[in-house]
C-alpha positions as CSV (number, residue, x, y, z in Angstrom):
1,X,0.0,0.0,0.0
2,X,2.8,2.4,0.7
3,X,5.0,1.0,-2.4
4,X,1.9,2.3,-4.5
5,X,1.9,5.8,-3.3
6,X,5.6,6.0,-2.9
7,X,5.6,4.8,-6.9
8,X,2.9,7.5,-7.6
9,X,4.2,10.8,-6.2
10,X,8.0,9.6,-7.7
11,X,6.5,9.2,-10.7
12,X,4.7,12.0,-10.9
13,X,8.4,14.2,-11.1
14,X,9.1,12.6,-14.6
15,X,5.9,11.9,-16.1
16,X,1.9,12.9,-16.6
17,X,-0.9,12.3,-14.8
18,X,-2.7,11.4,-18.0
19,X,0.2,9.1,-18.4
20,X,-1.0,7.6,-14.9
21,X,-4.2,7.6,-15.2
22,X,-3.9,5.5,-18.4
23,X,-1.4,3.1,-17.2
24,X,-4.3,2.3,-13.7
25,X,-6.9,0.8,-16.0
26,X,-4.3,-2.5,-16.5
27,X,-4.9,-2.7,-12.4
28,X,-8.6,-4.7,-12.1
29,X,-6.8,-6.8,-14.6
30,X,-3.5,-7.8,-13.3
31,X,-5.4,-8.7,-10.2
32,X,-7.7,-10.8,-11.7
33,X,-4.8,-12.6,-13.8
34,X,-3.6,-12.4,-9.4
35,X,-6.6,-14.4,-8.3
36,X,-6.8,-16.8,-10.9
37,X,-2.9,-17.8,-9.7
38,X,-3.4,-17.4,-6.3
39,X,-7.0,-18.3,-5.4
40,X,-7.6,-20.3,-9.0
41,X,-10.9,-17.6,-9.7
42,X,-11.8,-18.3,-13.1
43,X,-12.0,-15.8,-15.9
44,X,-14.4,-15.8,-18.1
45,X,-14.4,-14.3,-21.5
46,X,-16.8,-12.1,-20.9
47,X,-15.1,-10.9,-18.2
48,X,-11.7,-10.8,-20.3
49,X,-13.7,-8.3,-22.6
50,X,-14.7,-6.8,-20.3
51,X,-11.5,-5.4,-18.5
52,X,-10.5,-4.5,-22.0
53,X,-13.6,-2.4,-22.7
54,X,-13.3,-0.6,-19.0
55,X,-9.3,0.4,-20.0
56,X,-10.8,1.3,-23.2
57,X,-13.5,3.7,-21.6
58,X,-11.1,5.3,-19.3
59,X,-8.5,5.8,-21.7
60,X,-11.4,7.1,-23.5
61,X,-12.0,9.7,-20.9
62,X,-8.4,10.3,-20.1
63,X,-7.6,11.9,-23.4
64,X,-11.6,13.2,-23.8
65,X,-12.0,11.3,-27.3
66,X,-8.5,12.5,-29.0
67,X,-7.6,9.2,-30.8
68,X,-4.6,10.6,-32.0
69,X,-3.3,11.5,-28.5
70,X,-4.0,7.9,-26.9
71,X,-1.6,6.6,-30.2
72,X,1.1,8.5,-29.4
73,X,0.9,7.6,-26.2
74,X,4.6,6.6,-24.6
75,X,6.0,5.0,-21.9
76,X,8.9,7.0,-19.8
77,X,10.9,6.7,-16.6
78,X,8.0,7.7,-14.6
79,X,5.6,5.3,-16.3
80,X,8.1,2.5,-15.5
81,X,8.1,3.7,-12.0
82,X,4.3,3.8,-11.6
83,X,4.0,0.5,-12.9
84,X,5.9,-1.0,-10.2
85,X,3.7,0.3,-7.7
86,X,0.5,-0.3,-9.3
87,X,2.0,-3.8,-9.2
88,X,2.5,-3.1,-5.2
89,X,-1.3,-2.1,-5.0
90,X,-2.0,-5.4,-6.6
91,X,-0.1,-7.6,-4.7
92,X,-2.1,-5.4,-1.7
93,X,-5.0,-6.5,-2.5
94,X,-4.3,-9.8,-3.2
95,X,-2.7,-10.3,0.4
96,X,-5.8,-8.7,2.0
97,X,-7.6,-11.8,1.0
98,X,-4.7,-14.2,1.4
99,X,-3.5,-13.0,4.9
100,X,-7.6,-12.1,6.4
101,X,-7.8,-14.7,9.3
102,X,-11.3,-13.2,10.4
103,X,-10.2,-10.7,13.1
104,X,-11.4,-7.1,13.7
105,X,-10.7,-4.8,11.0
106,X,-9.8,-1.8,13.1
107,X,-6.7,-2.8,14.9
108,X,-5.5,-4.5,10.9
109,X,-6.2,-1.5,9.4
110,X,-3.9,0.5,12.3
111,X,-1.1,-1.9,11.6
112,X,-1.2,-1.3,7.9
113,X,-0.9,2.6,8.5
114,X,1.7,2.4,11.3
115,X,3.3,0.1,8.6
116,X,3.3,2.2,5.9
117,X,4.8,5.2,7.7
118,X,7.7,2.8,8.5
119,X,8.0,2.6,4.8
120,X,7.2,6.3,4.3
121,X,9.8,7.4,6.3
122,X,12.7,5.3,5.1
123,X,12.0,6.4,1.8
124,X,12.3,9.8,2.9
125,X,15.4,9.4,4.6
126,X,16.8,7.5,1.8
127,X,16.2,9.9,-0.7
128,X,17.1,13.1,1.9
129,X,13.9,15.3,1.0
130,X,12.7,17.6,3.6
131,X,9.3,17.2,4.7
132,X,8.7,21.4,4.2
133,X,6.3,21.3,6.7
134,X,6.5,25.6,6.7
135,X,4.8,25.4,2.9
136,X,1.7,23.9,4.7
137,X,-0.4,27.0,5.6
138,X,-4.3,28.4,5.0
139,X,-6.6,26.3,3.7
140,X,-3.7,23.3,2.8
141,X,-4.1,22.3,6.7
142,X,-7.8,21.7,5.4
143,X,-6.3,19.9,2.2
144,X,-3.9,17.7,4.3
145,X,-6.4,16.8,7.3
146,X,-8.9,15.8,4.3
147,X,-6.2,13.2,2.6
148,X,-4.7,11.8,6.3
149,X,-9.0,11.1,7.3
150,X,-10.8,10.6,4.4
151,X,-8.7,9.5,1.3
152,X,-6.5,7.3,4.0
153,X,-8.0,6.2,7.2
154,X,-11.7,5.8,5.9
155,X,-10.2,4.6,2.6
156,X,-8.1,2.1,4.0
157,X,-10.7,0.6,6.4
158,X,-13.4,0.6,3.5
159,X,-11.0,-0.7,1.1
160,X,-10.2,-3.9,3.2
161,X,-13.3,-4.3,4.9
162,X,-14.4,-4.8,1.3
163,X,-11.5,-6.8,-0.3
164,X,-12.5,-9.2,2.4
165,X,-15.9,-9.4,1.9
166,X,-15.8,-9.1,-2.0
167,X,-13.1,-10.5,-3.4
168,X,-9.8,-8.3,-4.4
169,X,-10.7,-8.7,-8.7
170,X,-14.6,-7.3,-7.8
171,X,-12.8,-4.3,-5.8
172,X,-10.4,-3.6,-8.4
173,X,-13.5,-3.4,-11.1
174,X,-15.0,-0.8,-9.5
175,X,-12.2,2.0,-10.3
176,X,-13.8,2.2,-13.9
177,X,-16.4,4.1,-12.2
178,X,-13.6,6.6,-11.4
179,X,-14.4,8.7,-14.5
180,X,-18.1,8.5,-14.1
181,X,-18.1,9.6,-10.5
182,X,-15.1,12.3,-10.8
183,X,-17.7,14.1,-13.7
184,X,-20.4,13.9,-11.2
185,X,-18.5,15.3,-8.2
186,X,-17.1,18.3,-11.4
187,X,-20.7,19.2,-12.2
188,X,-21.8,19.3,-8.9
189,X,-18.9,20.8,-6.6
190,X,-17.1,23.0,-9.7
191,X,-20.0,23.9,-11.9
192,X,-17.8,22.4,-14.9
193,X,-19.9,21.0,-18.0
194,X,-18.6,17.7,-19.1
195,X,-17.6,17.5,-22.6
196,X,-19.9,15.5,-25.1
197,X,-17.1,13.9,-26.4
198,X,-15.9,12.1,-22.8
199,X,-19.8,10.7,-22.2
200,X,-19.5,7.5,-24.1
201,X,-16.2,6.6,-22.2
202,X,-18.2,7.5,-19.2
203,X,-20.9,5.2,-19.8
204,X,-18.9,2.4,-21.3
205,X,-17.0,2.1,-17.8
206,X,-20.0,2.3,-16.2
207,X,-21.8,-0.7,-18.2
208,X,-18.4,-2.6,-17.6
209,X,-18.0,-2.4,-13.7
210,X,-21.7,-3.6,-13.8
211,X,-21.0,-6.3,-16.0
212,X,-18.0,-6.9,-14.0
213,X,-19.4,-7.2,-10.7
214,X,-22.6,-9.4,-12.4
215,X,-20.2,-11.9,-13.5
């Protein structure tokens, strides 16, 4: 879990988010092609066209219908370095499911964080950055409180409670829906008008995560 983010924000200093984006919709896949080694979950081919028609729609909406843009799309050093920890966020979901021995998800989920700012923090000191914490001022100590509760401690504990329940391939599915919901929250928060041209990625992803989650 901290392997992913550590490969995102690195990444992130040598290549695009657009780039990242497009390179996460190979994730529900790998960890299906995961759980068919691991736990022996069939895939179906419906399911294997599906996974290609979700990367397809978010691609789709990644470069809002510019075919020519998604062919000249190229992998760099920072793509490379995504990869690995998209891989790491695989292999995370994977050993929820693996590793679950039935006991309370609270105290796991504190382990995994107290974990992964072990990690964290020997990357940090391995590659010597300083933490800035002067830059953080105004409305960022809103910004930062917002990604330490909500996009990490509620995330986390939703996220295993249900890799558990679910299965690690049906969690997975549902980041197609990623584009769908990130238009919604644009309309509704920004005022932003969604451009015709992104709609049929959007809906394609969403038919996919329900077919997904069906089968």
């Amino acid at each position: 879990y901290a392997g992913f983010f550590i490969g995102l924000l690195e990444s992130l200093n040598y290549t695009t988010t657009i780039n990242t984006a497009t390179l996460f919709t190979l994730v529900p896949f790998v960890t299906a092609l995961l759980c068919l080694a691991i736990f022996k979950t069939a895939i179906k081919q419906k399911q294997l066209i599906a996974y290609g028609l979700g990367a397809l729609g978010t691609c789709w909406v990644v470069f809002k219908g510019d075919m020519n843009a998604l062919l000249s799309f190229q992998l760099n050093q920072g793509d490379i370095i995504f990869l690995i920890g998209s891989l790491s966020m695989c292999c995370y979901s994977i050993s929820m499911k693996w590793l679950y021995r039935g006991d309370d998800m609270i105290p796991l989920v504190f382990c995994t964080l107290i974990g992964g700012s072990i990690w964290v923090t020997l990357a940090l000191l391995m590659t010597g950055q300083d933490l800035e914490w002067e830059k953080i001022q105004g409305p960022l100590y809103f910004h930062v409180g917002y990604l330490a509760i909500a996009a990490t401690l509620v995330t986390m504990y939703l996220y295993q409670r249900a890799t558990v329940d679910l299965g690690p391939s049906k969690v997975m599915a549902y980041s197609y829906l990623n584009p769908a919901v990130l238009a919604i929250l644009l309309i509704i928060f920004e005022g932003v008008t969604v451009p015709v041209m992104v709609i049929p990625g959007i809906l394609l992803t969403t038919v996919v995560t329900i077919v997904l989650q069906r089968h």
